[in-house]
Structures are given as structure tokens and as C-alpha cells.
MDTraj code that builds the backbone (N, CA, C; nanometers):
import mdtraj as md
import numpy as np

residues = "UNK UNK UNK UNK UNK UNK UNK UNK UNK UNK UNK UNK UNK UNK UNK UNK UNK UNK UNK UNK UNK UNK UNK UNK UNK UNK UNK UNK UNK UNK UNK UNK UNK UNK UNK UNK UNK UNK UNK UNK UNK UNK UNK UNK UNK UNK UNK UNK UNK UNK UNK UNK UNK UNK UNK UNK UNK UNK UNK UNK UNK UNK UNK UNK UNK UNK UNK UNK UNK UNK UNK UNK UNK UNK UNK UNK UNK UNK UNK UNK UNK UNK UNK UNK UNK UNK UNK UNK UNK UNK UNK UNK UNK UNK UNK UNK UNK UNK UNK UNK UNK UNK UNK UNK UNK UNK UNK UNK UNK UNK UNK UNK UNK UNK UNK UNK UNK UNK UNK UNK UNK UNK UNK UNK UNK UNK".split()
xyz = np.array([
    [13.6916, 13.6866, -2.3129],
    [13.5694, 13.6477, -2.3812],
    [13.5321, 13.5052, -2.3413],
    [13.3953, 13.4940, -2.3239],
    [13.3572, 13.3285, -2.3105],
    [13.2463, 13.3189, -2.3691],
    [13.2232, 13.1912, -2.4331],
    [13.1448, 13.1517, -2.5095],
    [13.0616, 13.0192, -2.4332],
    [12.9412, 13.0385, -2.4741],
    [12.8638, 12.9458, -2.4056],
    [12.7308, 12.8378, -2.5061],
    [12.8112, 12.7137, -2.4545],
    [12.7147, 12.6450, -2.5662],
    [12.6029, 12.5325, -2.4858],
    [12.4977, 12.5599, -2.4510],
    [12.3941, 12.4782, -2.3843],
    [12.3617, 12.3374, -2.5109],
    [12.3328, 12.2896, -2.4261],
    [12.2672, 12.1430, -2.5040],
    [12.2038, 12.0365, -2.3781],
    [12.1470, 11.9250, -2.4660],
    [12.0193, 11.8337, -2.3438],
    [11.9304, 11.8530, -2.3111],
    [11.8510, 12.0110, -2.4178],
    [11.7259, 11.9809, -2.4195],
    [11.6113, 11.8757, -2.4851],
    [11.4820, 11.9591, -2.4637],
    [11.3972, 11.8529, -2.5634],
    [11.2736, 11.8516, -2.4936],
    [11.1968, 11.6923, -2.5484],
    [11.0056, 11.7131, -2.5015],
    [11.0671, 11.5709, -2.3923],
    [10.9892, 11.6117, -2.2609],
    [10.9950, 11.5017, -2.1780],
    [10.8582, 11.4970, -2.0963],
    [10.7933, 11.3557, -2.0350],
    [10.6350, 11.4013, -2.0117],
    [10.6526, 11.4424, -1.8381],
    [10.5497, 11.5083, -1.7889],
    [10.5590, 11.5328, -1.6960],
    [10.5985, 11.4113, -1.5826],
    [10.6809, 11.4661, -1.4880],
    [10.7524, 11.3925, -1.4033],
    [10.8957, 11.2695, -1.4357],
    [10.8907, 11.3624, -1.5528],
    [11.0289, 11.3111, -1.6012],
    [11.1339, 11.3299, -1.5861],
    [11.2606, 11.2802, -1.6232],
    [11.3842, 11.3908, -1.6187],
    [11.4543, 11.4501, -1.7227],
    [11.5425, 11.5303, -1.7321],
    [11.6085, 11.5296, -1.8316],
    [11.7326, 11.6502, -1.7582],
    [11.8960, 11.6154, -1.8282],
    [12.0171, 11.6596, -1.8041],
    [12.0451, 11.8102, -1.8832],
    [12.1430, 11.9050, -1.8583],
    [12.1396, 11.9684, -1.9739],
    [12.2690, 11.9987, -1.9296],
    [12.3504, 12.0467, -2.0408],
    [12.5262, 12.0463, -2.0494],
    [12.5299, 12.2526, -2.0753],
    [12.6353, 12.3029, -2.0408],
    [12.6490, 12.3714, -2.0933],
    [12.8614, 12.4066, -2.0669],
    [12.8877, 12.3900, -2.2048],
    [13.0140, 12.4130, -2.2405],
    [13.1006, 12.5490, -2.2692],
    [13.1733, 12.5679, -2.1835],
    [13.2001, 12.6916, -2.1658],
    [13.3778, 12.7292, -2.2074],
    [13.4124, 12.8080, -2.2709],
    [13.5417, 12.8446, -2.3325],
    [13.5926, 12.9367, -2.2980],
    [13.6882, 12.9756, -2.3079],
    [13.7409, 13.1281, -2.2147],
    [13.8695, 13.0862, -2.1014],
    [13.9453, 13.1851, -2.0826],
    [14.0185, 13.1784, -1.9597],
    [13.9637, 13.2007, -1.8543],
    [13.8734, 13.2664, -1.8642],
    [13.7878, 13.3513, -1.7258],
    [13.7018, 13.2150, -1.6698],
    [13.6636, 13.1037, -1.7283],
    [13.5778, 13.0085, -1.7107],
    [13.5791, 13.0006, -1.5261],
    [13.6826, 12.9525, -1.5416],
    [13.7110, 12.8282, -1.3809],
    [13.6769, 13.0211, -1.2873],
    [13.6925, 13.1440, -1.2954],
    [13.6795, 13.2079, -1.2040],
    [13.5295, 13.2708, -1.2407],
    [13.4593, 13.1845, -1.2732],
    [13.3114, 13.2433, -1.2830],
    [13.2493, 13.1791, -1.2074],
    [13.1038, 13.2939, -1.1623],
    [13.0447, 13.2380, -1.1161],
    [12.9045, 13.1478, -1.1942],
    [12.8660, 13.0383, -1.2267],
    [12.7701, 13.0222, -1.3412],
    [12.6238, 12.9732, -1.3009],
    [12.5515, 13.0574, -1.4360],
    [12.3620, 13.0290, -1.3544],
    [12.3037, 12.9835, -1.4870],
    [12.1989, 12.9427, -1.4503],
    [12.0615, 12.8669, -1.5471],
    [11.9457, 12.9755, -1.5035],
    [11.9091, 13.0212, -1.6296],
    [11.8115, 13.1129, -1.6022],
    [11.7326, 13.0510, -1.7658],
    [11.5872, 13.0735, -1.7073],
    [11.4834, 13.0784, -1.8194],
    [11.3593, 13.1235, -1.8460],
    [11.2748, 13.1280, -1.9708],
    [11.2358, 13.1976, -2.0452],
    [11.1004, 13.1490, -2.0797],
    [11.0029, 13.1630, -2.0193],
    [10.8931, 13.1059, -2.0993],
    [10.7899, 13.2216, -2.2457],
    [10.7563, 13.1538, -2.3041],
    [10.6796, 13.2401, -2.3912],
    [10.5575, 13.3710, -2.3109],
    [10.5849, 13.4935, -2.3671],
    [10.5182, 13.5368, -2.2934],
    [10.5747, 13.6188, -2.1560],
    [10.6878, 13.5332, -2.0910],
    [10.6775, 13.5929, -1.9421],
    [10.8576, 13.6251, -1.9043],
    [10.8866, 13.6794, -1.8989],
    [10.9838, 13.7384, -1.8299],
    [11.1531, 13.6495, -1.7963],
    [11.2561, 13.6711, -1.8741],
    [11.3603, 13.5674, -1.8209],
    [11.3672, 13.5550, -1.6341],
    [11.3676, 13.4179, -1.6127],
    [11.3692, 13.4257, -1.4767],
    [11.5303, 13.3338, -1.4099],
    [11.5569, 13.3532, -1.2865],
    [11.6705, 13.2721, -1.2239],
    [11.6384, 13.1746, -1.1807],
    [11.6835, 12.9823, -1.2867],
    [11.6188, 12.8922, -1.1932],
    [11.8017, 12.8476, -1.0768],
    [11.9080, 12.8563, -1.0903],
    [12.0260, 12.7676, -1.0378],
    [12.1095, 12.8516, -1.0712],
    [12.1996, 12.8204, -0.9916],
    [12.3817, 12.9086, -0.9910],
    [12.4372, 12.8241, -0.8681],
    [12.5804, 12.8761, -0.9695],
    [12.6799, 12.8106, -0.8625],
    [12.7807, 12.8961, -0.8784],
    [12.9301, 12.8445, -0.7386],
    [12.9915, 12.9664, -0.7385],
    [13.1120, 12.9276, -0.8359],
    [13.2245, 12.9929, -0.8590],
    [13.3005, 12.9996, -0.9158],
    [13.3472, 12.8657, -0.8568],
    [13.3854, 12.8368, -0.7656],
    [13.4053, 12.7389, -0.7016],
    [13.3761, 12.5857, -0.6527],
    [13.2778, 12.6164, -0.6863],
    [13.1779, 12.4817, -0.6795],
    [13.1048, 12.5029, -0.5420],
    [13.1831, 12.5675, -0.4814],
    [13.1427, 12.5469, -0.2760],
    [12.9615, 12.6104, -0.2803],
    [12.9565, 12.6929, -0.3607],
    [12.8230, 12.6994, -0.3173],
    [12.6826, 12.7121, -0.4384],
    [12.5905, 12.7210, -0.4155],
    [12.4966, 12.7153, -0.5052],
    [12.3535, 12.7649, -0.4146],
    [12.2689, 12.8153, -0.5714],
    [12.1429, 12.8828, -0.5267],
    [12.0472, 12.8346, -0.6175],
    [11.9220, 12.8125, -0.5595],
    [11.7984, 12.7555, -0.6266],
    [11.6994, 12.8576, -0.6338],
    [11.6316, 12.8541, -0.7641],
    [11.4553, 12.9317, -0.7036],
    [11.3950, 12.8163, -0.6146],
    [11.2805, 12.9054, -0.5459],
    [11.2176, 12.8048, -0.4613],
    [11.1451, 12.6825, -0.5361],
    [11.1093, 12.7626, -0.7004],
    [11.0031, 12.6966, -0.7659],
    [11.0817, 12.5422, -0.7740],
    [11.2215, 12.5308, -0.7745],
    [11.2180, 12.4232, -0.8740],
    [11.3911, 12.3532, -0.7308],
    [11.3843, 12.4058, -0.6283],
    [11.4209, 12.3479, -0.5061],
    [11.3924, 12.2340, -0.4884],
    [11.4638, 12.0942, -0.4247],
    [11.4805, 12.0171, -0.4293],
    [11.4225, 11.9162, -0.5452],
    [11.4688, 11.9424, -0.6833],
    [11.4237, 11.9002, -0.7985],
    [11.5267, 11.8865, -0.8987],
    [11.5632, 12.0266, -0.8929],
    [11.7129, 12.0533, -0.9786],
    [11.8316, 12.0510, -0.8858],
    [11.9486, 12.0127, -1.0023],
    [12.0475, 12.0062, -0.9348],
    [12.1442, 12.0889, -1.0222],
    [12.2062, 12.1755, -0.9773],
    [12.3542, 12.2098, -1.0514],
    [12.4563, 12.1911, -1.0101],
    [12.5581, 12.1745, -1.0617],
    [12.7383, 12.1449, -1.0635],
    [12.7682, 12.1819, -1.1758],
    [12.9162, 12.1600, -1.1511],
    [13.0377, 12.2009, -1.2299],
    [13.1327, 12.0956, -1.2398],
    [13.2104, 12.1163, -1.3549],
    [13.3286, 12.0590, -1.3604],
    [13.4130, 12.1518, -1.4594],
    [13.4958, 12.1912, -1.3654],
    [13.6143, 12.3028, -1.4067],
    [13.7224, 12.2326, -1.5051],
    [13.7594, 12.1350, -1.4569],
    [13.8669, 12.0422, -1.5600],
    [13.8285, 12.0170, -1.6936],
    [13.6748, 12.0064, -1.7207],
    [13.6010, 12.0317, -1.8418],
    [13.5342, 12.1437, -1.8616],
    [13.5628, 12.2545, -1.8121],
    [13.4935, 12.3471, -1.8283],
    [13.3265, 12.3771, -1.8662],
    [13.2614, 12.2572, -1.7917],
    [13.1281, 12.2736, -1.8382],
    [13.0503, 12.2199, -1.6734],
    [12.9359, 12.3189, -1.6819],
    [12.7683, 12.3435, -1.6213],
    [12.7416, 12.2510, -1.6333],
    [12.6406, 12.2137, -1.5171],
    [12.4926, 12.0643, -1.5559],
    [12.4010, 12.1215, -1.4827],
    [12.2801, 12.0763, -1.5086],
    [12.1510, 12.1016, -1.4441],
    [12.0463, 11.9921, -1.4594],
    [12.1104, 11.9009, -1.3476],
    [12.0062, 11.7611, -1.3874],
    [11.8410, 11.8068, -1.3099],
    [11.7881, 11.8140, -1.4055],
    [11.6335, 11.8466, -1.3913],
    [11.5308, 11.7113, -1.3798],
    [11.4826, 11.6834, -1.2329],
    [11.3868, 11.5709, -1.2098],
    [11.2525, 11.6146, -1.2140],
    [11.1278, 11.4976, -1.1708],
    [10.9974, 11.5540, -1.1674],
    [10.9672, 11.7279, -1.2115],
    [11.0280, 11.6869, -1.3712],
    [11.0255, 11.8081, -1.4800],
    [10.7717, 11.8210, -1.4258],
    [10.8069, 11.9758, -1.4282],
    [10.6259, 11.9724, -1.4461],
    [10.6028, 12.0779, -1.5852],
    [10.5095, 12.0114, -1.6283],
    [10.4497, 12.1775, -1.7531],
    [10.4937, 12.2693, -1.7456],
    [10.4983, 12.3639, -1.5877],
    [10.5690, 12.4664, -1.5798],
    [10.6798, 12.4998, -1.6111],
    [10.7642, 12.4118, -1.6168],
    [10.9184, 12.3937, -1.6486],
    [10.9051, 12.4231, -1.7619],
    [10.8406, 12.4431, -1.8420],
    [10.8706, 12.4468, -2.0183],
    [10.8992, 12.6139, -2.0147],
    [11.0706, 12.5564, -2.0850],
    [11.1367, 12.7149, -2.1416],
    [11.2419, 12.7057, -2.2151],
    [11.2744, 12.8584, -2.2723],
    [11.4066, 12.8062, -2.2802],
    [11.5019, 12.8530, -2.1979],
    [11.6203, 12.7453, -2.1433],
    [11.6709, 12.7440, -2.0226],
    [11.8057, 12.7921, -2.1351],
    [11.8770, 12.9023, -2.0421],
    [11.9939, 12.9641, -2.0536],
    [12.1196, 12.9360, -1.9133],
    [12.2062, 12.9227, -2.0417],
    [12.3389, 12.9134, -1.9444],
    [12.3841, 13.0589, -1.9455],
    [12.4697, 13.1109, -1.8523],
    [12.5089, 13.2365, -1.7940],
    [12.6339, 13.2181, -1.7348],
    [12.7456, 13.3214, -1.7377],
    [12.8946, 13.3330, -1.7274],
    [12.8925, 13.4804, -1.6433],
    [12.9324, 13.5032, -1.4699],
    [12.9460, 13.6521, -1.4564],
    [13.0978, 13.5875, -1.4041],
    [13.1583, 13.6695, -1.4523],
    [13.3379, 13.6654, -1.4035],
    [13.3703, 13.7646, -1.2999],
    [13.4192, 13.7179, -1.2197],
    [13.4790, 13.7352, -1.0865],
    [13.3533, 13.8467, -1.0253],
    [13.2555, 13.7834, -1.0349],
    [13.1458, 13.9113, -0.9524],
    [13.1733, 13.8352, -0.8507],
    [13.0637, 13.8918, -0.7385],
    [13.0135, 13.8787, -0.5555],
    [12.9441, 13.7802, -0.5395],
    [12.9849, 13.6856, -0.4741],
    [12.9037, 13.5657, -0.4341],
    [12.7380, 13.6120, -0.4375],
    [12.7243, 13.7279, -0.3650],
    [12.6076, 13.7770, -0.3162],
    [12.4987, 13.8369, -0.4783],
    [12.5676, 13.8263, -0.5664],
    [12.5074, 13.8315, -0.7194],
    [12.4566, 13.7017, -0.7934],
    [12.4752, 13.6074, -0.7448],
    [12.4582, 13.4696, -0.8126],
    [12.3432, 13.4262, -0.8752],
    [12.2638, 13.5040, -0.8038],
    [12.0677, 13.4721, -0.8688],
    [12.0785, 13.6107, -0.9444],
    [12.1441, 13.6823, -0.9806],
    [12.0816, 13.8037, -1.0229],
    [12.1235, 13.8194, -1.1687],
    [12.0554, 13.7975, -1.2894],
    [12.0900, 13.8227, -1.4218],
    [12.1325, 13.9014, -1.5133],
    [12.1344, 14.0232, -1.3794],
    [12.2013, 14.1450, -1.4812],
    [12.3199, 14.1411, -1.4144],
    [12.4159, 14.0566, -1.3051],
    [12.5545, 14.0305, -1.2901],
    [12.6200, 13.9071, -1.3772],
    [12.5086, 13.8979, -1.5222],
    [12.5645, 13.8093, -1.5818],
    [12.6721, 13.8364, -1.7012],
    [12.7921, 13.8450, -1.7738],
    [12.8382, 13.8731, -1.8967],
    [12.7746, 13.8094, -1.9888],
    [12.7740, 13.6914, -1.9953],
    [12.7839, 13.6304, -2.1138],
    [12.7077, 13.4856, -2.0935],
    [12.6365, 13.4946, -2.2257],
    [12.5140, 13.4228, -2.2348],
    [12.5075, 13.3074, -2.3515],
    [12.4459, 13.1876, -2.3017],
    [12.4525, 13.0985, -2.4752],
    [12.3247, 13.1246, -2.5237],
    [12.3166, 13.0647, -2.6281],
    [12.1806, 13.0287, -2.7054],
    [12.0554, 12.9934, -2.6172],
    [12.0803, 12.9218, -2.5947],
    [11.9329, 12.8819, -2.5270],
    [11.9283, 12.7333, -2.5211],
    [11.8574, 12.6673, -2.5100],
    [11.8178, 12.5062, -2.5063],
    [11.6689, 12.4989, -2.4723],
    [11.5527, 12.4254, -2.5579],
    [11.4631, 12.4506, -2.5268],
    [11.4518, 12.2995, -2.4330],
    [11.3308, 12.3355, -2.2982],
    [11.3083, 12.1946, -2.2653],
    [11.1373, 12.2127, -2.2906],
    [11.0990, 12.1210, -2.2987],
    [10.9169, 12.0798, -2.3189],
    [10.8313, 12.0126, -2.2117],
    [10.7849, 12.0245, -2.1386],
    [10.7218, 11.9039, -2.0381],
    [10.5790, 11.9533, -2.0751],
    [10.5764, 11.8042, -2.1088],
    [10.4077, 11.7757, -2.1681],
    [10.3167, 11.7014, -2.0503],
    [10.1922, 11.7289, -2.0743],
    [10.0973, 11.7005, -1.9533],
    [10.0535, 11.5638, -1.9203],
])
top = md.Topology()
chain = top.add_chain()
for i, resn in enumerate(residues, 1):
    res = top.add_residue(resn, chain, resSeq=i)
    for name in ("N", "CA", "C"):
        top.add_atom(name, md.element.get_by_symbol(name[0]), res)
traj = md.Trajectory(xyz[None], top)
């Protein structure tokens, strides 16, 4: 079982930044692979970041490519997703995601996810 607790959202104005944590529990942690996926009102959960179980690799949407950043730290068992030149569009709520020992080749894909936190809302105002 793993449990997932996001935090570091909030309202930031456009072209801002803002960090977001997500804390993760479980034995399975360090062999997951972990993603940021989100949610706007209205439209469809989408895949913005993932990384591998490993740290060695990582995947972006195009939307938000060279902007966001994700890592890991396994020794703390917790996700980051430092989010720069945040735009309006960015407003969601951003989810942390846990798939254990899937295929590298699953990393953007949300239905190779187990286990999901709450949410974290972020805001970018105009």
C-alpha cells in the first residue's frame, strides 16, 4: 500500500513560480515509477511530469516542457515539481501518482497508475 500526500499549492500571478511536495509512504515507494497529472474544471485529468523509479529518467507534456521540473528523493521518499512561468492555463488540481514496478514505457500514462493523493490546487491569475 502507498499513500500519497501532495502539498505547495495555492494562487500565484501569472509568470510566477511555485514548488509542490508530494510525500509518499509504502515499501513499494523507492521501486515506483512517479507522475503529476492534472485536472482542470470541466476538462479531463491530464499527464503534466513523471519520473522513473530511479530518478534516471523523466517525461514532460509538451504543454508545460521546459518550465516544469520533476525529481525525486528516495531517502525521503518524496516527489517535487518546481513549476516556473506558471500561465492561467496551469490552473488545476495537480495530482501526485504511484505505479509500482510498471514499464518505463507507461510513465505518461494514468491508467498505469495505483495510487493516487488528494490533490493540491494551484491558481495562476492573469
Amino acid at each position: 500500500q502507498v499513500q500519497l500526500v501532495e502539498s505547495g499549492g495555492g494562487l500565484v500571478q501569472a509568470g510566477g513560480s511555485l514548488s509542490l511536495s508530494c510525500a509518499a509512504s509504502g515499501r513499494t515507494v523507492s521501486s515506483s515509477n512517479m507522475g503529476w497529472f492534472r485536472q482542470a474544471p470541466g476538462k479531463e485529468r491530464e499527464f503534466v511530469a513523471a519520473i522513473s523509479w530511479d530518478g534516471g529518467t523523466t517525461d514532460y507534456a509538451d504543454s508545460v516542457t521546459g518550465r516544469f521540473t520533476v525529481s525525486r528523493d528516495n531517502a525521503k521518499n518524496t516527489v517535487y515539481l518546481q513549476m516556473t512561468s506558471l500561465k492561467p492555463e496551469d490552473t488545476a488540481v495537480y495530482y501526485c501518482a504511484a505505479a509500482v514496478r510498471m514499464p518505463l514505457a507507461t510513465i505518461a500514462i494514468s491508467e498505469a497508475y495505483h495510487y493516487w493523493g488528494q490533490g493540491t490546487q494551484v491558481t495562476v491569475s492573469s
